[in-house]
C-alpha positions as CSV (number, residue, x, y, z in Angstrom):
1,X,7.4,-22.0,7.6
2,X,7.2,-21.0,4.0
3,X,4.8,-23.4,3.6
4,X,2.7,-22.6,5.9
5,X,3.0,-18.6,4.6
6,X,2.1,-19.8,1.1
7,X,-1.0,-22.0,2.5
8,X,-2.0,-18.6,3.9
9,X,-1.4,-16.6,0.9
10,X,-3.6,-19.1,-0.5
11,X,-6.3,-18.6,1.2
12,X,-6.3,-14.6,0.9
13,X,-6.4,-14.4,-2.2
14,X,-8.7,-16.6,-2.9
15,X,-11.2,-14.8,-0.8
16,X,-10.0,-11.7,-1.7
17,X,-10.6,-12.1,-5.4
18,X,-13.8,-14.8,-5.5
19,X,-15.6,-15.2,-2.1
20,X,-15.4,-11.4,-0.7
21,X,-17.4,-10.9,-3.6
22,X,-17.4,-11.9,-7.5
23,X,-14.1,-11.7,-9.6
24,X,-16.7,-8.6,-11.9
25,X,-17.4,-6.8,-8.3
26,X,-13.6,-6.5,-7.9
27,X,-12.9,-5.7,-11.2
28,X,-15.5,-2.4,-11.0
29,X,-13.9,-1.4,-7.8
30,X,-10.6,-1.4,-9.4
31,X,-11.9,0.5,-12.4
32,X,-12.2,3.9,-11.0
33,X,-8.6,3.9,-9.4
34,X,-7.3,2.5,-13.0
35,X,-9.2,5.2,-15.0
36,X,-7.8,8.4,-12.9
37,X,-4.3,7.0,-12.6
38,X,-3.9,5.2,-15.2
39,X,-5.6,7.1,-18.1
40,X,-7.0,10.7,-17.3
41,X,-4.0,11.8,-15.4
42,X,-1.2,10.5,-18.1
43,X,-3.2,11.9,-20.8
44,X,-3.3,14.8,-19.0
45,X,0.3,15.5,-18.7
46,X,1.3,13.8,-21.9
47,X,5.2,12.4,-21.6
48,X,6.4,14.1,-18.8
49,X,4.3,11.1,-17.0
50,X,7.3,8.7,-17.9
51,X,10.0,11.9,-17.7
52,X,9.0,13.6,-14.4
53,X,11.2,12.3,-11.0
54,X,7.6,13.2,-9.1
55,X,6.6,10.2,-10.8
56,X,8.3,8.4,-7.6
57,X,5.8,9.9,-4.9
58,X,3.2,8.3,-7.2
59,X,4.3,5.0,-7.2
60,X,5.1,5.0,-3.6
61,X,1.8,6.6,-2.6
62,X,-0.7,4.7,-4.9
63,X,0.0,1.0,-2.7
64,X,-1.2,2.3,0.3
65,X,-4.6,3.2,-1.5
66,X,-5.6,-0.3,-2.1
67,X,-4.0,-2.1,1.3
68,X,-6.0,0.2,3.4
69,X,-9.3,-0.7,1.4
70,X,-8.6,-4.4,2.2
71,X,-6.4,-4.6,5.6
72,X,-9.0,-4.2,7.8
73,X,-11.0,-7.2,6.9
74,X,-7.9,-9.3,8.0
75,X,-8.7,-10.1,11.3
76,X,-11.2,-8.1,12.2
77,X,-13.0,-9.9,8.9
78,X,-12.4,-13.3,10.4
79,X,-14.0,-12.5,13.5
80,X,-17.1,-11.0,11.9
81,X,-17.5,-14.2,9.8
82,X,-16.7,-16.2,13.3
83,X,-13.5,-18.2,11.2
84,X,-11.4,-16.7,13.6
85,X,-11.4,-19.8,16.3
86,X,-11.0,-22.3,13.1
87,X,-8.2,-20.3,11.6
88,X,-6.3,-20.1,14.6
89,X,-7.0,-23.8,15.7
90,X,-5.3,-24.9,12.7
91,X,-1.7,-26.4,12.9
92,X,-0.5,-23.3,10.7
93,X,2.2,-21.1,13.3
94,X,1.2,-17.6,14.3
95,X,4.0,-16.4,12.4
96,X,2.8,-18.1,9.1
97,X,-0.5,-16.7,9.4
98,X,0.2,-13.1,10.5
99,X,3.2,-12.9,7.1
100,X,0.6,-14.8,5.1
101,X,-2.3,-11.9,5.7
102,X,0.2,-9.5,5.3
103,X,2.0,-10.4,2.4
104,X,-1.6,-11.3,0.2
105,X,-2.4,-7.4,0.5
106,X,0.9,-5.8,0.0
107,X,0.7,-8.5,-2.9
108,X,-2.8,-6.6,-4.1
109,X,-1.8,-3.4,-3.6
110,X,1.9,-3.6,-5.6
111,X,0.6,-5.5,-7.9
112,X,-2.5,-3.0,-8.5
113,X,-0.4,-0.2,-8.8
114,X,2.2,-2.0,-11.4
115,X,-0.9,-2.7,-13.3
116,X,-2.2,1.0,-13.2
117,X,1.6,2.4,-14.4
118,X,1.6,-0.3,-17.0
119,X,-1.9,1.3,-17.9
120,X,-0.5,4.9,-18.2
121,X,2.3,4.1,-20.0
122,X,0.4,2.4,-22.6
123,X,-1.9,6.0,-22.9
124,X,0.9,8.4,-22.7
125,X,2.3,6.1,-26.0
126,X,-1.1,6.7,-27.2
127,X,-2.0,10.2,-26.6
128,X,1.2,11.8,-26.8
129,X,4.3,9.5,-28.3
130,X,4.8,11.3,-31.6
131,X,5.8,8.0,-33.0
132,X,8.3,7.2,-30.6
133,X,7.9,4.4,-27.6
134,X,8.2,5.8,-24.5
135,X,9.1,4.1,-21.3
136,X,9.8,4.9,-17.8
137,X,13.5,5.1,-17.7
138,X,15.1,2.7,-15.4
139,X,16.0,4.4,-12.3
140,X,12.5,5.5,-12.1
141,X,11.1,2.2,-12.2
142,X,13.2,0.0,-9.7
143,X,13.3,2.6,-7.5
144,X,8.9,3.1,-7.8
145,X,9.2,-0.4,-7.4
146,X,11.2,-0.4,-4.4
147,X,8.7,2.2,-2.8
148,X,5.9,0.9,-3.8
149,X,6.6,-2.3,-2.1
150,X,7.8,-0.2,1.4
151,X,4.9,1.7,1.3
152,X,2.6,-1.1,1.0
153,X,4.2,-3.2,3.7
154,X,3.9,0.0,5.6
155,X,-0.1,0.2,5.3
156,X,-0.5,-3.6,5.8
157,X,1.7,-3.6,8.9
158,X,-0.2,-0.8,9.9
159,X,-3.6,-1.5,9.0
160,X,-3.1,-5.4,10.3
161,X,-2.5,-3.9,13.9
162,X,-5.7,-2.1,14.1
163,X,-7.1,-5.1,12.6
164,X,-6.2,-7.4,15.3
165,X,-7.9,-5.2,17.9
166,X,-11.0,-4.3,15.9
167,X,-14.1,-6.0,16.7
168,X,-15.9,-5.1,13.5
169,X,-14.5,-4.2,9.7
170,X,-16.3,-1.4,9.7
171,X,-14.3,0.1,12.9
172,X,-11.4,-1.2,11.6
173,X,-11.7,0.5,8.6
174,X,-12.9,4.1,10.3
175,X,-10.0,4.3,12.5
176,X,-7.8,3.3,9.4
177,X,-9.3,6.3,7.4
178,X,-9.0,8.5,10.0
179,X,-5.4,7.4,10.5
180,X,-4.5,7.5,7.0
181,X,-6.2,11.2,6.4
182,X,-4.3,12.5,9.3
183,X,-1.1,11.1,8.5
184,X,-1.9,13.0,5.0
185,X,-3.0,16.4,5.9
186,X,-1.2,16.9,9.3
187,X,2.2,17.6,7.5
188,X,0.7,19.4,5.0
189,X,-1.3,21.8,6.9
190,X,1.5,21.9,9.5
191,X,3.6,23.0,7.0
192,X,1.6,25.9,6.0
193,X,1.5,27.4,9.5
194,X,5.3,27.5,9.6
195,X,6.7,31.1,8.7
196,X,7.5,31.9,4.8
197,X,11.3,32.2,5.3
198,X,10.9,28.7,7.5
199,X,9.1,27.3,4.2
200,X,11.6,28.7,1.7
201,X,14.3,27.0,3.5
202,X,12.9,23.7,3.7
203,X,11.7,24.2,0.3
204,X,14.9,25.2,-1.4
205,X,16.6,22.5,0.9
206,X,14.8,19.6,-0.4
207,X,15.1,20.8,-4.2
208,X,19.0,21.2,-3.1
209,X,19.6,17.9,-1.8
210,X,21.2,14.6,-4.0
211,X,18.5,13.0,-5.3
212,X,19.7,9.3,-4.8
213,X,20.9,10.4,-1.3
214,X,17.3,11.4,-0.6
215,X,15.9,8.3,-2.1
216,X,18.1,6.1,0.4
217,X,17.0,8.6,3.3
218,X,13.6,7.5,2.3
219,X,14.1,4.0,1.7
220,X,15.8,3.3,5.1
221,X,13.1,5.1,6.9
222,X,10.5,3.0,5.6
223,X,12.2,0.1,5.8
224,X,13.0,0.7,10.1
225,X,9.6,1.5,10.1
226,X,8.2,-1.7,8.2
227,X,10.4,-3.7,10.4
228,X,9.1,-1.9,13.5
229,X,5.8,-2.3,13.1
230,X,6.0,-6.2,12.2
231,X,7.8,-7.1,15.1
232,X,5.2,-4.9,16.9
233,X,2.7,-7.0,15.5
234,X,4.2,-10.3,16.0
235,X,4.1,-9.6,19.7
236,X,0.9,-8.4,19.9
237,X,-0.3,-11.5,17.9
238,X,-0.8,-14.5,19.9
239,X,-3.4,-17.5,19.6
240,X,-5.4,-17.4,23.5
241,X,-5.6,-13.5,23.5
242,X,-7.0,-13.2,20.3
243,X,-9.7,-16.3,21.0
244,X,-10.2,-14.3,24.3
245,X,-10.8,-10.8,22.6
């Protein structure tokens, strides 16, 4: 089984990185996401980019940026490029293949965003260390990197079911958009319709409330929810109905 998840890992990112297009292609698309998050903003805000506890909604947000750029051409990719049949003739388990996809773009997306913190802590030393080396204290960084890696496995689980039933990449990636702006600005503008007192509460609440308590709140939630929708797609994966579709 891990075997068979590795083979598949493989194979991801290897087309991910060299046959999706060349290794410089990738590198330019990465170069706008690196420059706003990992230079302009941190030299914007100078060291309270390594100080600030809002630093966590960063590193748990930024994943899901990525994953949803590159989830949809998952299965939806294979059919397009008719490698679907050969992929799923192969004597690799449906289990293998479906952690394999999945796991080779939470890998891209965790591993972009490390890269883009590593990027802004390197400019806020730059711009704004008045000799002294700054680093993100520890709690900050295993719990971003305990975020970062729900939140991705959140958009690939996510983005890998809409995959499955998508019979282009380009629909898969509309209804991923849609999905993902809705999921953004629904609570936000909800919010803004509830009364001011309502707002104040739930305002004053959440600045009230233990910050590791919180955290675990958070963490547990995404984790059900990760767990949720893999098993949701593990039964909706299966070898004759995809060959069918």
């Amino acid at each position: 089984m891990i075997t068979d998840i590795c083979t598949v890992l493989w194979k991801e990112w290897r087309e991910l990185l060299f046959q999706r297009g060349s290794l410089r292609s990738i590198m330019l698309s990465l170069l706008p996401s690196v420059v706003l998050f990992g230079v302009l903003l941190p030299s914007q805000v100078g060291h309270f980019w390594v100080e600030s506890p809002l630093l966590l909604g960063l590193w748990g947000w930024l994943p899901t940026l990525p994953v949803t750029a590159v989830i949809a051409d998952a299965f939806a990719g294979e059919r397009e490029r008719h490698t679907l049949e050969t992929l799923l003739a192969s004597p690799l388990s449906e289990q293998a293949i479906l952690f394999g996809k999945v796991g080779a773009v939470v890998g891209y997306g965790w591993g972009l965003t490390l890269l883009i913190l590593l990027v802004g802590l390197v400019t806020v030393n730059v711009v704004d260390s008045n000799g002294e080396l700054l680093l993100y204290p520890l709690h900050i960084t295993l719990g971003g990197v305990v975020l970062g890696l729900l939140t991705a496995t959140l958009a690939a689980s996510a983005g890998v079911l809409v995959s499955l039933r998508s019979a282009t990449v380009r629909q898969a990636a509309q209804q991923l958009a849609f999905a993902s702006i809705a999921l953004t600005w629904i609570p936000i503008f909800g919010f803004s319709l509830l009364p001011s007192q309502v707002q104040t509460s739930l305002s004053e609440s959440v600045m009230n409330a233990n910050a590791t308590q919180l955290f675990l709140i958070v963490v547990l939630v995404l984790a059900v929810l990760d767990a949720g929708l893999l098993l949701v797609a593990m039964a909706r994966f299966g070898r004759s109905r995809l060959i069918l579709d």
